[in-house]
mmCIF entry with sequence, helices, sheets and N, C-alpha, C, O atoms, coordinates in Angstrom:
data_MODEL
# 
_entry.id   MODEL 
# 
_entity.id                         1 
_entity.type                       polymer 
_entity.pdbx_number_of_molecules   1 
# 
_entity_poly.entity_id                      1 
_entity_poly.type                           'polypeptide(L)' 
_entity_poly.nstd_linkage                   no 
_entity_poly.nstd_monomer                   no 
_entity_poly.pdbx_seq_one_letter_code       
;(UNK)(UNK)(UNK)(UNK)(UNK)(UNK)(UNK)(UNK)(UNK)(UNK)(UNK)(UNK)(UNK)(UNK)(UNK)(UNK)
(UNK)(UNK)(UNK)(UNK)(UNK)(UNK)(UNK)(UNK)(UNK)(UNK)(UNK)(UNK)(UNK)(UNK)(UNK)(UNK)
(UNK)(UNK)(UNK)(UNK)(UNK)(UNK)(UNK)(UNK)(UNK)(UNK)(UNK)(UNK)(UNK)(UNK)(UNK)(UNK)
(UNK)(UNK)(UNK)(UNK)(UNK)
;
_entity_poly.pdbx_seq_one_letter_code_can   XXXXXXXXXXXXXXXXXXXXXXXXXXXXXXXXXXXXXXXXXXXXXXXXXXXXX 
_entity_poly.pdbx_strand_id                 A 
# 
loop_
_entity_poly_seq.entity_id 
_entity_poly_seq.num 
_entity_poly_seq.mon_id 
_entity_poly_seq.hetero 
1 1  UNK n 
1 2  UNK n 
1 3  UNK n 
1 4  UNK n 
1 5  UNK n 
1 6  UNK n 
1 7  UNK n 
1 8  UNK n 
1 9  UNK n 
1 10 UNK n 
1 11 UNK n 
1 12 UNK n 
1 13 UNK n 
1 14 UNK n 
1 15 UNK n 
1 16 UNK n 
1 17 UNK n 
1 18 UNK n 
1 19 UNK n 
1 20 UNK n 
1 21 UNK n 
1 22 UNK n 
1 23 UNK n 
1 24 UNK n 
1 25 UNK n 
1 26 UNK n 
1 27 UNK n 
1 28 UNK n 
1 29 UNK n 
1 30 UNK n 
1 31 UNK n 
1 32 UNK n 
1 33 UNK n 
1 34 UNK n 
1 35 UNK n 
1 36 UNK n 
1 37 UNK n 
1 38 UNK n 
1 39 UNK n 
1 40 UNK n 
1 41 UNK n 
1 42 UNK n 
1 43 UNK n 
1 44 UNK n 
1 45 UNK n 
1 46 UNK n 
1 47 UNK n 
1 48 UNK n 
1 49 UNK n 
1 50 UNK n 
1 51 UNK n 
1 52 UNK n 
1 53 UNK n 
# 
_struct_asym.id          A 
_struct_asym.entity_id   1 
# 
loop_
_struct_conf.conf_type_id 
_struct_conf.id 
_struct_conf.pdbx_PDB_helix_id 
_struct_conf.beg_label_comp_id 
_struct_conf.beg_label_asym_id 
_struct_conf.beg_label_seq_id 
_struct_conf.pdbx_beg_PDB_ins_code 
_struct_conf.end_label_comp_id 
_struct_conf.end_label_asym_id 
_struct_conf.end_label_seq_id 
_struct_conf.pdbx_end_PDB_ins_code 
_struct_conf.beg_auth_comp_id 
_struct_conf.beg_auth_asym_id 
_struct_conf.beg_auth_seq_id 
_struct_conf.end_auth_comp_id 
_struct_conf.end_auth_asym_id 
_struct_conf.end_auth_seq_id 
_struct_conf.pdbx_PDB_helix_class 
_struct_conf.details 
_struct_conf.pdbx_PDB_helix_length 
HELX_P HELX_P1 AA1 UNK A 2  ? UNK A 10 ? UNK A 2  UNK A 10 1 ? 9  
HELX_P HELX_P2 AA2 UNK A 15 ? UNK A 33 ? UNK A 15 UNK A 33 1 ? 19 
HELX_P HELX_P3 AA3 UNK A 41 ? UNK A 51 ? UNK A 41 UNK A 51 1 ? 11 
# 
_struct_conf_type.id          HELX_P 
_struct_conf_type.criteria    ? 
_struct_conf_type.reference   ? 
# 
loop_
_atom_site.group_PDB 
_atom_site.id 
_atom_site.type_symbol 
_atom_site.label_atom_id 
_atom_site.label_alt_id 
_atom_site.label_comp_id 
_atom_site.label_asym_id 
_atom_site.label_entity_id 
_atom_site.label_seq_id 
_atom_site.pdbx_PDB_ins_code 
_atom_site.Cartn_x 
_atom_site.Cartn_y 
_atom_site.Cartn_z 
_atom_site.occupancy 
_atom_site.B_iso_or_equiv 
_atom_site.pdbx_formal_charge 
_atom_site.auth_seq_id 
_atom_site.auth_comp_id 
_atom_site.auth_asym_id 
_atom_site.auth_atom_id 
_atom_site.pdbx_PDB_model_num 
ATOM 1   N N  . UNK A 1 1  ? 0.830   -1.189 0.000   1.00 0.00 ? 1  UNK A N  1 
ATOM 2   C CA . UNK A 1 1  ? 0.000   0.000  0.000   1.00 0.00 ? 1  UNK A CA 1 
ATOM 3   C C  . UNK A 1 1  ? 0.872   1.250  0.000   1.00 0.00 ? 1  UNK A C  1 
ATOM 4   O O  . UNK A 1 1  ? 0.552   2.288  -0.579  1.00 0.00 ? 1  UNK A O  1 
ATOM 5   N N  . UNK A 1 2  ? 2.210   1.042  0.822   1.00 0.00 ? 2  UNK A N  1 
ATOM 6   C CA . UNK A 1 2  ? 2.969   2.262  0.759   1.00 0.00 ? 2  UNK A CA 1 
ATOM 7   C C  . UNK A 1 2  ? 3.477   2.850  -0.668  1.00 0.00 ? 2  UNK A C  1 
ATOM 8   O O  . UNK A 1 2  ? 3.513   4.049  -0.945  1.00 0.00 ? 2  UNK A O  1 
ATOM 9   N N  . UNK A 1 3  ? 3.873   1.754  -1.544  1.00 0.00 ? 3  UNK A N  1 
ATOM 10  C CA . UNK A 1 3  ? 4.132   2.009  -2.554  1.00 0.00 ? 3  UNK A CA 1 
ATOM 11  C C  . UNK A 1 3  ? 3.236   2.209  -3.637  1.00 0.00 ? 3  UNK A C  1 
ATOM 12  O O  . UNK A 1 3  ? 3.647   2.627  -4.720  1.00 0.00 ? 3  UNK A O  1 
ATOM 13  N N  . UNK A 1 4  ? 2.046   1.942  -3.429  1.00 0.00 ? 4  UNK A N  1 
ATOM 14  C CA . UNK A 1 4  ? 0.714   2.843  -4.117  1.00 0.00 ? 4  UNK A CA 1 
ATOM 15  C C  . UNK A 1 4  ? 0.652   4.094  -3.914  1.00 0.00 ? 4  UNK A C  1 
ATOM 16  O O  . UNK A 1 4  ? 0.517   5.015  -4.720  1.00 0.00 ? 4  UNK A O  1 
ATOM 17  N N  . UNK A 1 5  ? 0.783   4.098  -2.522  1.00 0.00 ? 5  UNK A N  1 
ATOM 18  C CA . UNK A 1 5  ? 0.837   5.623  -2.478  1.00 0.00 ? 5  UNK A CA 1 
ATOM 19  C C  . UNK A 1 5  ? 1.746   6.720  -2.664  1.00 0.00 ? 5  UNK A C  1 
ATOM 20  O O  . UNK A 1 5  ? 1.352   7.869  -2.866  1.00 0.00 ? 5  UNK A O  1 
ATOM 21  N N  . UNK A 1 6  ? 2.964   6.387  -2.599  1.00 0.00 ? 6  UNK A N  1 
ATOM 22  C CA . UNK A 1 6  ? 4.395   6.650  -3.616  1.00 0.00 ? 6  UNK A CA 1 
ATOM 23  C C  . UNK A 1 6  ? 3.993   7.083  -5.076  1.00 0.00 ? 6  UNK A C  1 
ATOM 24  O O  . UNK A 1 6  ? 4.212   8.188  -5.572  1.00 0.00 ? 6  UNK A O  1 
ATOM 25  N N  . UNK A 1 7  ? 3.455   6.166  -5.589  1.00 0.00 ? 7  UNK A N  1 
ATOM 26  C CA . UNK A 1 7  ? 3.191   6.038  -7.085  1.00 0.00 ? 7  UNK A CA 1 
ATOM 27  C C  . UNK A 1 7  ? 1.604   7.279  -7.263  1.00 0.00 ? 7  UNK A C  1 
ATOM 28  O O  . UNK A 1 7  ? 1.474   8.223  -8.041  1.00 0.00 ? 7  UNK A O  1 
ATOM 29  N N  . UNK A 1 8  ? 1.093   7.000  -6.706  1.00 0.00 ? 8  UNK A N  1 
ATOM 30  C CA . UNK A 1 8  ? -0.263  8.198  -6.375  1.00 0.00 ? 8  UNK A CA 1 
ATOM 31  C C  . UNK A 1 8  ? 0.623   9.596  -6.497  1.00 0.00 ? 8  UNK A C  1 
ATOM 32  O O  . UNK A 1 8  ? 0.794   10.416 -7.400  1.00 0.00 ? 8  UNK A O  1 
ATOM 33  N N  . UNK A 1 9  ? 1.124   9.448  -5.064  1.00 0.00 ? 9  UNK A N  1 
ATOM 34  C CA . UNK A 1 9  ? 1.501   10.630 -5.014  1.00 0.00 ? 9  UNK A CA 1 
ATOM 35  C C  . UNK A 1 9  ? 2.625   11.161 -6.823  1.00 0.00 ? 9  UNK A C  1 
ATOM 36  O O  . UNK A 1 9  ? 2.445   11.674 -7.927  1.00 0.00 ? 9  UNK A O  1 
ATOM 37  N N  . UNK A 1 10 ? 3.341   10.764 -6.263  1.00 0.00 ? 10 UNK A N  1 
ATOM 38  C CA . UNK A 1 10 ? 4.057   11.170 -8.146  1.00 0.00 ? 10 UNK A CA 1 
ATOM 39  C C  . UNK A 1 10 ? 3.259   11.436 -8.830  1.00 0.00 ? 10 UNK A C  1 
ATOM 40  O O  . UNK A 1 10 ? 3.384   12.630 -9.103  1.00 0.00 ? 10 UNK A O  1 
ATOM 41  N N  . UNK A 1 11 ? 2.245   10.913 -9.434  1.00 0.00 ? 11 UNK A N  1 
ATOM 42  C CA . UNK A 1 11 ? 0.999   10.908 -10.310 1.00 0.00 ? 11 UNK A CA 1 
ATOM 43  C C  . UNK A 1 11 ? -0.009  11.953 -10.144 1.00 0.00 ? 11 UNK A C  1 
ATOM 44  O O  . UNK A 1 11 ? -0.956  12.026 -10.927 1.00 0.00 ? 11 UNK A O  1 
ATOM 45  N N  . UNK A 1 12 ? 0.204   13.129 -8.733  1.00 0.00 ? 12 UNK A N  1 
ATOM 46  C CA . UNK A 1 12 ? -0.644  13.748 -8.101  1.00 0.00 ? 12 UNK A CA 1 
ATOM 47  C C  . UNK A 1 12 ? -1.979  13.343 -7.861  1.00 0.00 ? 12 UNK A C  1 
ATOM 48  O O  . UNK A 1 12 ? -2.947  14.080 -8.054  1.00 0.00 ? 12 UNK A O  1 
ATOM 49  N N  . UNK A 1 13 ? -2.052  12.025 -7.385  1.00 0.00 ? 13 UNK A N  1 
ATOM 50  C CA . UNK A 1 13 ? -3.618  11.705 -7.193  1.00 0.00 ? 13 UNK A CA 1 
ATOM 51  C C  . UNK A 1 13 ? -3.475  10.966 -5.855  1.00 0.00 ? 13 UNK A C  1 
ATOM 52  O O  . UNK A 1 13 ? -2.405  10.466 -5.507  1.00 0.00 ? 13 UNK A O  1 
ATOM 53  N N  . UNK A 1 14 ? -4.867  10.906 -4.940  1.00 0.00 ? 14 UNK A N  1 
ATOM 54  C CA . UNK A 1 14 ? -4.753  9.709  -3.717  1.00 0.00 ? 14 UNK A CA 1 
ATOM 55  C C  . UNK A 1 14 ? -4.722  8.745  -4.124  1.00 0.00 ? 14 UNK A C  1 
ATOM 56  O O  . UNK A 1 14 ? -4.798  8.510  -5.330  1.00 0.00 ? 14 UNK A O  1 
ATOM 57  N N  . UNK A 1 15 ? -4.579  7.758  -3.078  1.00 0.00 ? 15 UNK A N  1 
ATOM 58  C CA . UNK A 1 15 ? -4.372  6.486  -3.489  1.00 0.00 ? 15 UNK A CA 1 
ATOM 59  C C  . UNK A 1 15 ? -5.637  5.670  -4.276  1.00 0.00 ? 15 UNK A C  1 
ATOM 60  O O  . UNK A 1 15 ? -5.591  4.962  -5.282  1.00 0.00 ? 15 UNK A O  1 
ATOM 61  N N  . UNK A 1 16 ? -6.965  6.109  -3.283  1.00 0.00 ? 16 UNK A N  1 
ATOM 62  C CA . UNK A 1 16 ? -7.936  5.608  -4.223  1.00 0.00 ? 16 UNK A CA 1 
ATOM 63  C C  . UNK A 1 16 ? -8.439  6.011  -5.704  1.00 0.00 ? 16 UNK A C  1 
ATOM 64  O O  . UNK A 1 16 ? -9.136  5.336  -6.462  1.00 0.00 ? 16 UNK A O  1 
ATOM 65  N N  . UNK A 1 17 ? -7.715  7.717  -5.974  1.00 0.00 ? 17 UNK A N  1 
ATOM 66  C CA . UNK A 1 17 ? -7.561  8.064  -7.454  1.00 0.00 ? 17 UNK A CA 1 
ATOM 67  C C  . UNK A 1 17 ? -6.809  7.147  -8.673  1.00 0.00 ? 17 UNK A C  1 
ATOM 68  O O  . UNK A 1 17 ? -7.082  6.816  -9.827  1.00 0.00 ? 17 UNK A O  1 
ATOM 69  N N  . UNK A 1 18 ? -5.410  6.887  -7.466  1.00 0.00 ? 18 UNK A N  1 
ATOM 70  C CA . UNK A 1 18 ? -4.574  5.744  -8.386  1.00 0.00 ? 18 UNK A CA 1 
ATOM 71  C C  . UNK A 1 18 ? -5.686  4.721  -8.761  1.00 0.00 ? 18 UNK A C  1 
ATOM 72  O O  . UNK A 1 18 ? -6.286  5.026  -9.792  1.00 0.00 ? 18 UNK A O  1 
ATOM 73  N N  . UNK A 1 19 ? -6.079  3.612  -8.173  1.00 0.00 ? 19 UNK A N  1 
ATOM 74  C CA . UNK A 1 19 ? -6.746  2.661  -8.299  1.00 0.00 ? 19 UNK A CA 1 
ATOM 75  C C  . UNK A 1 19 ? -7.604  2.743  -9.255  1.00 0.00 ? 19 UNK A C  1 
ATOM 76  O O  . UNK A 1 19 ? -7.490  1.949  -10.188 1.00 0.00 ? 19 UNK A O  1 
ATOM 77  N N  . UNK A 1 20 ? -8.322  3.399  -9.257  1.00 0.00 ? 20 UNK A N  1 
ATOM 78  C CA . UNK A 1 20 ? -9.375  3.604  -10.159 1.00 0.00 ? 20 UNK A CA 1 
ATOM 79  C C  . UNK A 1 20 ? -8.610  3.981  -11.328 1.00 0.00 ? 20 UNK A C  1 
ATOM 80  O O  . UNK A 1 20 ? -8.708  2.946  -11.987 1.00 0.00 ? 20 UNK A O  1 
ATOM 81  N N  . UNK A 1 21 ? -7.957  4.726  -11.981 1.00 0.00 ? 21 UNK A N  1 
ATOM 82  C CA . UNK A 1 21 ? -6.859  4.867  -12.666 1.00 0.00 ? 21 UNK A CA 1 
ATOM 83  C C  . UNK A 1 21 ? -6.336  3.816  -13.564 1.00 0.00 ? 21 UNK A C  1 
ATOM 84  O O  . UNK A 1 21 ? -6.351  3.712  -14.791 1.00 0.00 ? 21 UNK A O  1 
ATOM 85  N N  . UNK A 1 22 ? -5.681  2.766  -12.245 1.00 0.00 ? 22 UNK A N  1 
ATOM 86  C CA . UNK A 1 22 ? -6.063  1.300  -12.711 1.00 0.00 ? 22 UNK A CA 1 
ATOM 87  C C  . UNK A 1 22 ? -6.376  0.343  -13.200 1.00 0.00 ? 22 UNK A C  1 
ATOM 88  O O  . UNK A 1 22 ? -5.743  -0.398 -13.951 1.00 0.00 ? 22 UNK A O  1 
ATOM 89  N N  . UNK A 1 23 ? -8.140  0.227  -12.526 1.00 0.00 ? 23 UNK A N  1 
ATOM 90  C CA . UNK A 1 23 ? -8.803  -0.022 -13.117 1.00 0.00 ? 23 UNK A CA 1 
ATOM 91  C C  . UNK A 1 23 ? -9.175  0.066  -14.349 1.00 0.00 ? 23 UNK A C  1 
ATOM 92  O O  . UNK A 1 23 ? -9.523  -0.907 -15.018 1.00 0.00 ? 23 UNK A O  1 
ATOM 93  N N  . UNK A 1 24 ? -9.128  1.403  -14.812 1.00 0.00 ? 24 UNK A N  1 
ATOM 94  C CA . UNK A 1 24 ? -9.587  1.910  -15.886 1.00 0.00 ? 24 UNK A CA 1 
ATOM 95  C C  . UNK A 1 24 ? -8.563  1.424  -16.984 1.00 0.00 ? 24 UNK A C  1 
ATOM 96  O O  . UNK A 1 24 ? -8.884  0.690  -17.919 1.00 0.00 ? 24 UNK A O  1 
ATOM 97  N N  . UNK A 1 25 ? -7.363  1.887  -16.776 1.00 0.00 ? 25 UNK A N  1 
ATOM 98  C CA . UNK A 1 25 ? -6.566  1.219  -17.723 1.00 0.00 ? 25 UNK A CA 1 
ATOM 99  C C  . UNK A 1 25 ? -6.849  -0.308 -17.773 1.00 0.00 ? 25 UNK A C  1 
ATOM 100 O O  . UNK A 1 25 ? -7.349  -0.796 -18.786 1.00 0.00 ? 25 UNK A O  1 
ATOM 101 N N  . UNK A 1 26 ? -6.532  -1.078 -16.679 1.00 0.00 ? 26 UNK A N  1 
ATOM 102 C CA . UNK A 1 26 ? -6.945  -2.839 -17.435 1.00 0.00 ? 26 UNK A CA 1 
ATOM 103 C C  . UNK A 1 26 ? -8.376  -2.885 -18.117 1.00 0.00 ? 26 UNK A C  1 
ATOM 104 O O  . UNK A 1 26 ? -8.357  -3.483 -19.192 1.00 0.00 ? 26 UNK A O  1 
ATOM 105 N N  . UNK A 1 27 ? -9.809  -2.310 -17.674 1.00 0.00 ? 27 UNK A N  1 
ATOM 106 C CA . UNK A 1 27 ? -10.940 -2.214 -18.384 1.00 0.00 ? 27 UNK A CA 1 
ATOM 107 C C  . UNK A 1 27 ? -10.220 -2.212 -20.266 1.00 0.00 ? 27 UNK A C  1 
ATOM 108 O O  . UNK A 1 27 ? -10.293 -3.148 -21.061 1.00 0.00 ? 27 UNK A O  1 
ATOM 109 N N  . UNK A 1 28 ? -9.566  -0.811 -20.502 1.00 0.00 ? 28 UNK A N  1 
ATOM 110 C CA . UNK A 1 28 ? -9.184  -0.222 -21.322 1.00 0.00 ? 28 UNK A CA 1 
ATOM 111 C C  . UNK A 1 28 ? -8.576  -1.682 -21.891 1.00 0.00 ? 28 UNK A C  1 
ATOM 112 O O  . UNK A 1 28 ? -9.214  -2.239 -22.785 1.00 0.00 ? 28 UNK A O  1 
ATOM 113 N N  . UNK A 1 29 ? -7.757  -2.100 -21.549 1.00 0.00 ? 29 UNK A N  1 
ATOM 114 C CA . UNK A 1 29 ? -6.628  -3.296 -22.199 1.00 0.00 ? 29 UNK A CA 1 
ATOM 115 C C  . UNK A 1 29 ? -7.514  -4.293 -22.462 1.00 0.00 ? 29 UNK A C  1 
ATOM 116 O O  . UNK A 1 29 ? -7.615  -4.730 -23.608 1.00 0.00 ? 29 UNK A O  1 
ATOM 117 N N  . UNK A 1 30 ? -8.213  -4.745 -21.507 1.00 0.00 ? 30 UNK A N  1 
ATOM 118 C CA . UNK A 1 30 ? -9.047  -6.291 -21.849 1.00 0.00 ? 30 UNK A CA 1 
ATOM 119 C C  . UNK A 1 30 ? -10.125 -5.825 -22.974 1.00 0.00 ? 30 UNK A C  1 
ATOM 120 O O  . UNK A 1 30 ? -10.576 -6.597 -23.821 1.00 0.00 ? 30 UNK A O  1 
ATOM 121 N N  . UNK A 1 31 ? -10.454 -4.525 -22.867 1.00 0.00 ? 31 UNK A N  1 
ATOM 122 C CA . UNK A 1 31 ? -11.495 -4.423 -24.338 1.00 0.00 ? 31 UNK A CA 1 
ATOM 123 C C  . UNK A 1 31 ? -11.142 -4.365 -25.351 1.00 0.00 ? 31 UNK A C  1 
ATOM 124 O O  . UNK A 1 31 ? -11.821 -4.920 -26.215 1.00 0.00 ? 31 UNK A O  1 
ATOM 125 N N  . UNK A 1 32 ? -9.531  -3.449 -25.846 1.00 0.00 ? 32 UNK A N  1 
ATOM 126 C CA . UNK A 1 32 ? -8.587  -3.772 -26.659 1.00 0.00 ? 32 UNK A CA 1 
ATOM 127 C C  . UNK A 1 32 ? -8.646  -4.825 -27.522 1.00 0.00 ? 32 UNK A C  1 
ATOM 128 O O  . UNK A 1 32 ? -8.760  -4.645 -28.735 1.00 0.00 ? 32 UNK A O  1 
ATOM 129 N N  . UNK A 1 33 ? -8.552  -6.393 -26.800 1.00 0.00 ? 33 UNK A N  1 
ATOM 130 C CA . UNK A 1 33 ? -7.804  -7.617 -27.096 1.00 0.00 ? 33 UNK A CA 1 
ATOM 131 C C  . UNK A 1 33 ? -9.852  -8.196 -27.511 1.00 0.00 ? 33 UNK A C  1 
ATOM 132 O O  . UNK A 1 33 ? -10.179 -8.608 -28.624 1.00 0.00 ? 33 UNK A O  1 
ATOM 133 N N  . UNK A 1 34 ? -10.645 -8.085 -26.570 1.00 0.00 ? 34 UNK A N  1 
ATOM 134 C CA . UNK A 1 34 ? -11.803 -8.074 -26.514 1.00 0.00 ? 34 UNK A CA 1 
ATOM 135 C C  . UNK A 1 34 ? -12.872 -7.375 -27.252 1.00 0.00 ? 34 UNK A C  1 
ATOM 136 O O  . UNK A 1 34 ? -12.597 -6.340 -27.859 1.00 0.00 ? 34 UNK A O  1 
ATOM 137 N N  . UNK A 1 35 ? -14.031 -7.841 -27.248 1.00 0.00 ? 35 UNK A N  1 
ATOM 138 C CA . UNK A 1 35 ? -14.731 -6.775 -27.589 1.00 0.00 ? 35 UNK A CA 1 
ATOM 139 C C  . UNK A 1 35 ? -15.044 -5.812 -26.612 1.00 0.00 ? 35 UNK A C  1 
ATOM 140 O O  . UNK A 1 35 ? -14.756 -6.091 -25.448 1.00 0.00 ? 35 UNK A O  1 
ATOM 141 N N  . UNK A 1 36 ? -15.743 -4.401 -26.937 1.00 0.00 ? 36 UNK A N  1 
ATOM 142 C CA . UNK A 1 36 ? -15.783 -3.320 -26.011 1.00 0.00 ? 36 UNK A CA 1 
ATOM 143 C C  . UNK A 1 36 ? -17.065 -4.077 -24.601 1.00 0.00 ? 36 UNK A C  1 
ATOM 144 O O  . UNK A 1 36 ? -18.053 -4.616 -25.100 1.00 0.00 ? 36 UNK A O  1 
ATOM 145 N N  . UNK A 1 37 ? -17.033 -4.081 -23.808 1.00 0.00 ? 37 UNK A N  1 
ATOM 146 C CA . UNK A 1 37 ? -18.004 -4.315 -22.938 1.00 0.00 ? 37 UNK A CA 1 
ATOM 147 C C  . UNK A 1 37 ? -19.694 -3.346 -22.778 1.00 0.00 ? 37 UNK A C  1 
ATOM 148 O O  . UNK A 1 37 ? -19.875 -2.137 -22.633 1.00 0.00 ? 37 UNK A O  1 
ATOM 149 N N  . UNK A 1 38 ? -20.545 -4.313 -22.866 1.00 0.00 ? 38 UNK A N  1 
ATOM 150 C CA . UNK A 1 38 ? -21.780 -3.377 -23.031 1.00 0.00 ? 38 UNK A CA 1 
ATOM 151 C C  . UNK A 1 38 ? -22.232 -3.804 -22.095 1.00 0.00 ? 38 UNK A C  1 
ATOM 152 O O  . UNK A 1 38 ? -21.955 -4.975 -21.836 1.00 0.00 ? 38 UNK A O  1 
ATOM 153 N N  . UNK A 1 39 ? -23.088 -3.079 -21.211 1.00 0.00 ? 39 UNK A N  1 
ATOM 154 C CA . UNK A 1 39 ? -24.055 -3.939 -19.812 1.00 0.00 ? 39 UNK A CA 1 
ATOM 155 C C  . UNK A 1 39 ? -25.337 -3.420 -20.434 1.00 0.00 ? 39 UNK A C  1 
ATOM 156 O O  . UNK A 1 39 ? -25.400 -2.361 -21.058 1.00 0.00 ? 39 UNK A O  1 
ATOM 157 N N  . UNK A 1 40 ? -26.430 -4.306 -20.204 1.00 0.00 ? 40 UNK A N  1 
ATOM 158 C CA . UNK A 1 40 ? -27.087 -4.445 -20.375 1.00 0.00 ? 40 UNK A CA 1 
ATOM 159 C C  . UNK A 1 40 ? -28.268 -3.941 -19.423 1.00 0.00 ? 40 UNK A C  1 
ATOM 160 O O  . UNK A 1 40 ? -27.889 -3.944 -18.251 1.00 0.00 ? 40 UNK A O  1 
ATOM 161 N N  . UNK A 1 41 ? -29.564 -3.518 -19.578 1.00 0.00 ? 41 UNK A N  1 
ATOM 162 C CA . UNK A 1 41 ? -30.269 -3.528 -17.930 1.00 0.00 ? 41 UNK A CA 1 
ATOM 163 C C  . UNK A 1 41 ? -30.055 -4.978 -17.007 1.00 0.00 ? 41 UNK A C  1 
ATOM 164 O O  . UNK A 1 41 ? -29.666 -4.819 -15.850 1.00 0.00 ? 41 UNK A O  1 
ATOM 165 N N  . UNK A 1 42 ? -30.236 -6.007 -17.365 1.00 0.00 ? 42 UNK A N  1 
ATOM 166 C CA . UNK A 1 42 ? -30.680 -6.505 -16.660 1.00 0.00 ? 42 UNK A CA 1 
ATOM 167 C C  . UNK A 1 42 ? -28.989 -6.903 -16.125 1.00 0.00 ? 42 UNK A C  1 
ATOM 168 O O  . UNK A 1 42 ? -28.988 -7.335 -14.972 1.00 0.00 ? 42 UNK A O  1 
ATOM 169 N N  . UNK A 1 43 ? -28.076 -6.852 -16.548 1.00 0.00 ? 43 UNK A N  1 
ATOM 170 C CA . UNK A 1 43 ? -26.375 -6.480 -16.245 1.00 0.00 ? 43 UNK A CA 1 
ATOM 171 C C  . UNK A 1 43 ? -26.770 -5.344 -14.913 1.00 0.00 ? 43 UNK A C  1 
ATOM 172 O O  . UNK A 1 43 ? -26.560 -5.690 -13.750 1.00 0.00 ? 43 UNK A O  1 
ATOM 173 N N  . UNK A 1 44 ? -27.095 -4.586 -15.096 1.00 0.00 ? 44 UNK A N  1 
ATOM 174 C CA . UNK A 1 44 ? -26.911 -3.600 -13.877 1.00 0.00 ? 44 UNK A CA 1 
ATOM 175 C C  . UNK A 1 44 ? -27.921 -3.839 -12.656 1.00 0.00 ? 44 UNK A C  1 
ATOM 176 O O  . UNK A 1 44 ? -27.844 -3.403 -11.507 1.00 0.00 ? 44 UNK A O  1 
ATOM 177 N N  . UNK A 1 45 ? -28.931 -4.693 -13.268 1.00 0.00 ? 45 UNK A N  1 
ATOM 178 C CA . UNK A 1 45 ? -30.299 -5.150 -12.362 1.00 0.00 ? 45 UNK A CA 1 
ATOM 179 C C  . UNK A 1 45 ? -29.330 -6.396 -11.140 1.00 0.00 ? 45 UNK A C  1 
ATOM 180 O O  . UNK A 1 45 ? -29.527 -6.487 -9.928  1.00 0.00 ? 45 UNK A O  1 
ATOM 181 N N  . UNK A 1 46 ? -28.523 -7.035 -11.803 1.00 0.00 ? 46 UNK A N  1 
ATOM 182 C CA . UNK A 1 46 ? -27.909 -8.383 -11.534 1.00 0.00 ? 46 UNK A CA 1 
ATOM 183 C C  . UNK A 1 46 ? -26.850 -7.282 -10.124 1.00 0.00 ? 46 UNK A C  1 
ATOM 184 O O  . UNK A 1 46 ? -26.869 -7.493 -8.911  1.00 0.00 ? 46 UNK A O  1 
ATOM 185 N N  . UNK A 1 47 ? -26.212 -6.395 -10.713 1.00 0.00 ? 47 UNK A N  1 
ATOM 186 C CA . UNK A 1 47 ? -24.979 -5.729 -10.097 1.00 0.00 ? 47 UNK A CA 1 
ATOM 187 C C  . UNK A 1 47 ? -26.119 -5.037 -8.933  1.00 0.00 ? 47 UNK A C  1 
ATOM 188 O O  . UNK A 1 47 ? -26.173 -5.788 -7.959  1.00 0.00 ? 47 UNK A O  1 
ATOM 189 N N  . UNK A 1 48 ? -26.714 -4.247 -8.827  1.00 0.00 ? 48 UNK A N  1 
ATOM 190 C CA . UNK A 1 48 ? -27.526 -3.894 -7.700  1.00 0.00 ? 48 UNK A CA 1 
ATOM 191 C C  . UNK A 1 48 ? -27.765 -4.865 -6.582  1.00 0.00 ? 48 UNK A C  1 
ATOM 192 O O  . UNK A 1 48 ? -27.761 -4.776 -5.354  1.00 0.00 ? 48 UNK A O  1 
ATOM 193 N N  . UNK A 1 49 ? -27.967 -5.793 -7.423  1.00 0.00 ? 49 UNK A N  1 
ATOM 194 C CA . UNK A 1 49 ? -28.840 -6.467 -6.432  1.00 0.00 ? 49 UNK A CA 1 
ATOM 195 C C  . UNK A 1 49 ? -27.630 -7.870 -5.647  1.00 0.00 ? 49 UNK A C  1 
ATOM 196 O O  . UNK A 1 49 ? -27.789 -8.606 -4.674  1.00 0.00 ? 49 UNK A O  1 
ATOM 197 N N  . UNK A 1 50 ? -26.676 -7.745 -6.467  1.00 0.00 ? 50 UNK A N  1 
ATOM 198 C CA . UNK A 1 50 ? -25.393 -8.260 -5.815  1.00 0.00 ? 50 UNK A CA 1 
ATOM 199 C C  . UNK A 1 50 ? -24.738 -7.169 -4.666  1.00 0.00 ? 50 UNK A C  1 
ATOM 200 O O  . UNK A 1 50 ? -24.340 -7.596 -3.582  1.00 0.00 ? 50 UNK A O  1 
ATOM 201 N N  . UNK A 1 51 ? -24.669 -5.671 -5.029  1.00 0.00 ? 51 UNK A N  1 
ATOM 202 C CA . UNK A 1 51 ? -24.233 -4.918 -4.034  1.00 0.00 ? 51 UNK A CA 1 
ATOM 203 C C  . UNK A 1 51 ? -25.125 -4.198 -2.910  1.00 0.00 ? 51 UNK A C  1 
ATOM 204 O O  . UNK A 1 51 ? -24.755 -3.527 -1.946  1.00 0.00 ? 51 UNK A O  1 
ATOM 205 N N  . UNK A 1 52 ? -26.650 -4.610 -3.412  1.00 0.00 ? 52 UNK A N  1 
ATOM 206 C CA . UNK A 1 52 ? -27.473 -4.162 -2.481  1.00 0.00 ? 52 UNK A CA 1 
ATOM 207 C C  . UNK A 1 52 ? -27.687 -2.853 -2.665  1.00 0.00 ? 52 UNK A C  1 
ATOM 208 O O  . UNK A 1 52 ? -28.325 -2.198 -1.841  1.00 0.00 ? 52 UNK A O  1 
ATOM 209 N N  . UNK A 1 53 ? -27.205 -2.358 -3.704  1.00 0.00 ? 53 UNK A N  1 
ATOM 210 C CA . UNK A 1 53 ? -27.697 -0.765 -4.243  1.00 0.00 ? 53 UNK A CA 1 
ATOM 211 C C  . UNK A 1 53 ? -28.973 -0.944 -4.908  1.00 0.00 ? 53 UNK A C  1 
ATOM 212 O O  . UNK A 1 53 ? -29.559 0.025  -5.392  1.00 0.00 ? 53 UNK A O  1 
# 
């Protein structure tokens, strides 16, 4: 974690900015190689109701 936040900081972002950051880049890479990802309603109906949102 220290060195996330090393790398954050350099980057001028918090650590949870890094992450998401991240994220976004592997999203970015696996759709690349992939097709682009589409959710669907019932994709986000499924994700709600897995996170209880």
């Amino acid at each position: 974690m220290d060195k996330l936040k090393y790398i954050a900081g350099h980057n001028g972002r918090s650590a949870n900015k890094e992450i998401e950051q991240l994220i976004l880049a592997h999203i970015a890479s696996y759709e690349s190689v992939h097709d682009p990802i589409v959710l669907t309603e019932e994709d986000y109906d499924f994700i709600r109701k897995r996170t209880n949102r």
